[in-house]
N, C-alpha and C positions, 0 to 999 in steps of 0.2 A: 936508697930510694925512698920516696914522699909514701904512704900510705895511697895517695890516689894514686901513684903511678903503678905499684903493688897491685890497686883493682882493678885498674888498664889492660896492667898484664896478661891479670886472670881471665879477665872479659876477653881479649885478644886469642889467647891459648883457646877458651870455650867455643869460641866461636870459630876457630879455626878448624880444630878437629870432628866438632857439627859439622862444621860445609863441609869438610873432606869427607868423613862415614857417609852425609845423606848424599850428597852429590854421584860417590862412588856406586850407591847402590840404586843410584836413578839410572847409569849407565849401565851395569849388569841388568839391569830390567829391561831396558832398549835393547843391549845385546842376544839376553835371551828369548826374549818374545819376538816373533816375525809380528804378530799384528800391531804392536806399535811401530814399529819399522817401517810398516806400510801405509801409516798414519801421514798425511802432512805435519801436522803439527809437532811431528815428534821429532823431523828436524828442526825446526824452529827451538824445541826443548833440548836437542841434542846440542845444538848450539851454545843455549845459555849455559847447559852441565861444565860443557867446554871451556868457556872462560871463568865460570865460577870454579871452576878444578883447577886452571891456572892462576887464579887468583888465590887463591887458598894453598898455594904449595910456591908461589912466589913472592908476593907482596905481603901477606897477612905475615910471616914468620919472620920479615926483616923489619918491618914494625913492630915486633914484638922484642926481638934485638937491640933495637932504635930504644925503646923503653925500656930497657934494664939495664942495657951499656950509656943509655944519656947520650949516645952518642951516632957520627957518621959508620954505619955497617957497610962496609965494602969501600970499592975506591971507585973514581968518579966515573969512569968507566962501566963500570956492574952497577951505578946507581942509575946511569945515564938508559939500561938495558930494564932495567924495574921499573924506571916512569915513563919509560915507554911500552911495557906493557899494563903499566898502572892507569893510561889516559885510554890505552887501544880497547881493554878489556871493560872496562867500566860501559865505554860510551856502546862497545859493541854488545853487552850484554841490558844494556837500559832499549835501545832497538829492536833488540829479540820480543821483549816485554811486547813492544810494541807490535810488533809482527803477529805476534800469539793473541793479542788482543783484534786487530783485523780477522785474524781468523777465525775465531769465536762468534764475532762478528756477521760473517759473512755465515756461517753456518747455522746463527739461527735467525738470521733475518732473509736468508733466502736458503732455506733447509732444499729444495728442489733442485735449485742451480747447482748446490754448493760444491760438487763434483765436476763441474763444467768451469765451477768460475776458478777455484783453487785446487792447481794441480801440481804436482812435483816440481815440475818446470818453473812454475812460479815460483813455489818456495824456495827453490835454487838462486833466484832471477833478486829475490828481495833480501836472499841471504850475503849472494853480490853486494848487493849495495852497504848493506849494513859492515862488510866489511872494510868494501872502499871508502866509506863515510866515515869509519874509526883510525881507517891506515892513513889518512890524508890528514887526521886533525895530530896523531900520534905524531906521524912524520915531519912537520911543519915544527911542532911543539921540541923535536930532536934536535932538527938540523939547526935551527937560532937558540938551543942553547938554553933552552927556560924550562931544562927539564936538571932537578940537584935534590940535595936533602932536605929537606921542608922541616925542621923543629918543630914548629907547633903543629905538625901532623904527625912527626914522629916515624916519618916514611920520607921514600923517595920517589918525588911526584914532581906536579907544574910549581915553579918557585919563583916567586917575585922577586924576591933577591936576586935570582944570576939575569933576571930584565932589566936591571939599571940599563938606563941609555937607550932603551927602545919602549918606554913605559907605556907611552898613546900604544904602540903597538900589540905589546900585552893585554892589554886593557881588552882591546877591541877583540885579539884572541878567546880570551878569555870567556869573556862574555856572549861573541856567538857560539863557541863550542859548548856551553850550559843553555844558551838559547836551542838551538839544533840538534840537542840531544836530551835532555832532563826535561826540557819545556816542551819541547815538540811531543817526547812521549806521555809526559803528561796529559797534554792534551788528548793526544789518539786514543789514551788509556780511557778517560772520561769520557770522550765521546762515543766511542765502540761499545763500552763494558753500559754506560746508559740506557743506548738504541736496543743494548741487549735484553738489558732488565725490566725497562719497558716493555717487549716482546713477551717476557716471561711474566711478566703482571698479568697482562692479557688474557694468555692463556691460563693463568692460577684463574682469573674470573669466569672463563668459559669452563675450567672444569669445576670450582665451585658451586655455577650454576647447577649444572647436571645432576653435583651431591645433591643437592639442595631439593632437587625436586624429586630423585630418587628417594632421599630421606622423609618426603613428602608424602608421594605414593607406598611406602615400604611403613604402614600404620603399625603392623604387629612386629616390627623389627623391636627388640630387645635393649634397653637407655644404652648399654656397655657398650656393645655396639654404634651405637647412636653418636656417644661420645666420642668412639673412637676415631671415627669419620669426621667428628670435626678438630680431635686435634690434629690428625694430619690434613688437614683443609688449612692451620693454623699454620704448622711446621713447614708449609709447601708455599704459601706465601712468607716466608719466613726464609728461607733458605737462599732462594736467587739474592734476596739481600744483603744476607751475608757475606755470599761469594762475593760478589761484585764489592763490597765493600773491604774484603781480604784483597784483592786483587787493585785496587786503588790506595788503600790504605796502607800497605806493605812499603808500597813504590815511596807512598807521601813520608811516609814517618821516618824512611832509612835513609833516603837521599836529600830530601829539604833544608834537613840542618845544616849538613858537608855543602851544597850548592848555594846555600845563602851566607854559610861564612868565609867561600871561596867570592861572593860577589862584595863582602862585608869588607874583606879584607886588602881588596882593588883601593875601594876610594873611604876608608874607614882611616887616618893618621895614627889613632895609638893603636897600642897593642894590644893583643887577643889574646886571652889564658889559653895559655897551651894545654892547659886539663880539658876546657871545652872543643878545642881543634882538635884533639885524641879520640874526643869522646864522640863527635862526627863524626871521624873517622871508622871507629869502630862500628856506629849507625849504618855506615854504608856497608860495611863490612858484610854485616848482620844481614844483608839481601843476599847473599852467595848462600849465606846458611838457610834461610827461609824458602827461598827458590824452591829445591824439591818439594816443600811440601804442600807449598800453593800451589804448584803446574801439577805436581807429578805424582806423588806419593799417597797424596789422601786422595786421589781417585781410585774407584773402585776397579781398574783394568791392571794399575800397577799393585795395591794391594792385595791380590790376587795373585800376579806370578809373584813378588814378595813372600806369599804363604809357601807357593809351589817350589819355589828356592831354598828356603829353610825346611821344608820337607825332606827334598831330597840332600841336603845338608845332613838331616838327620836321619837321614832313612826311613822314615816314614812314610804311609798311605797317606792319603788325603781324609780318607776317614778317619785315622787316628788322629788325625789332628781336630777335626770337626768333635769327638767324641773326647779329647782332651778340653777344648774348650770349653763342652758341656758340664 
């Protein structure tokens, strides 16, 4: 093995047992909590745990196979079975994103409604789709044949190779399936997570204000104080920015590279180092592992039964643990 394929490896393994630990413990946190259960959006997240756990215990480990043995892992049968859930799971779990961004969406651009507008029903109704929209591109991608072992992915996915003889039609494949699914949520991602933070500038300004004129009338309030009201005036405009930009920036950084070298590699004639087709690879990879903890984990609802879960792991009060941390 090359030295790069040695940090391929490592990178593959890392990442794989990340999505698996955070992932697993996004589920036991839905399981044990009723009030995320009773969240919408927590199907929508139950969803993406769902395929980032099947991805992470089928695709991620025979890529990793793929790169030590140099070689075809399994027979064409059990490959044919992995890039079909390698195309269903991607595109179904890039959708969710999307979903979970509408929902966000609607909840704080119409906080009043948002009980009337998004209800279970819905979120069943658009998880429907997000299904038949992955099973329809997966399926299509099986039955002609253009799903094999891809080398310079180092997996078994969509492969130009076994499309000789139907190339226009590949092509066209190809390309609305990254349009209609990476592009589209792209877009919804950017649009929703904007309308949102927009929303949330707003309001940092209307409560600004209020410090601002409390800080005014409040003459004999103390500078410490004083300060302290304006760094979190500072931190509070500060914040929605970052989110929105973890939630956009996640999506751009893991999937753009894999998406532009699958379009690179349509109408590009030479050939692509297989170290940067790996390393795409791996890029995408790297959203299954991240996943918990942009939706799920650094919210303050899940790190909270997270505490209550190791507590009772360890048998402890909730106080001993507040008092251990002090």
């Amino acid at each position: 093995m090359h030295a790069a394929d040695i940090v391929a490896s490592v990178l593959v393994l890392g990442i794989t047992v990340v999505s698996l630990l955070s992932n697993v413990v996004v589920l036991i946190c839905f399981l044990y909590n009723p009030e995320i259960r009773k969240q919408v959006p927590g199907l929508f997240i139950l969803n993406l745990t769902f395929c980032n756990l099947l991805l992470s215990v089928s695709n991620m480990p025979l890529t990793l196979i793929g790169l030590i043995t140099t070689g075809h892992p399994g027979g064409s049968a059990f490959c044919q079975i992995v890039g079909f859930l390698d195309t269903f799971l991607t595109t179904n779990s890039m959708l969710s994103m999307a979903a979970l961004s509408i929902d966000r969406w609607v909840a704080v651009v119409f906080p009043l409604s948002y009980h009337s507008k998004i209800r279970h029903r819905d979120a069943v109704i658009a998880l429907g789709y997000t299904w038949i929209h992955s099973l329809c591109f997966s399926t299509v991608a099986t039955c002609r044949s253009w799903i094999g072992y891809h080398h310079l992915y180092a997996s078994c996915t969509l492969c130009n190779v076994r499309a000789k003889g139907t190339g226009t039609q590949f092509v066209i494949f190809t390309v609305a399936l990254h349009c209609l699914t990476y592009l589209l949520t792209l877009i919804v991602l950017c649009v929703t997570y904007l309308k949102v933070l927009k929303v949330a500038r707003f309001h940092c300004k209307r409560i600004d204000v209020i410090t601002m004129q409390t800080l005014v009338l409040l003459v004999d309030i103390h500078p410490s104080v004083r300060q302290k009201c304006l760094d979190e005036q500072k931190r509070r405009r500060q914040r929605a920015t970052k989110k929105i930009s973890t939630f956009i920036g996640t999506f751009v950084v893991c999937f753009t590279p894999y998406v532009i070298t699958r379009i690179v590699e349509l109408y590009c004639p030479g050939p692509i180092s297989p170290h940067w087709g790996v390393l795409s690879k791996c890029l995408a990879y790297s959203k299954a592992a991240s996943d918990p903890f942009v939706y799920s984990l650094l919210r303050h609802q899940y790190r909270k039964t997270c505490s209550l879960l190791a507590n009772k792991v360890l048998k402890r009060s909730p106080s001993d643990s507040e008092v251990t941390s002090l």
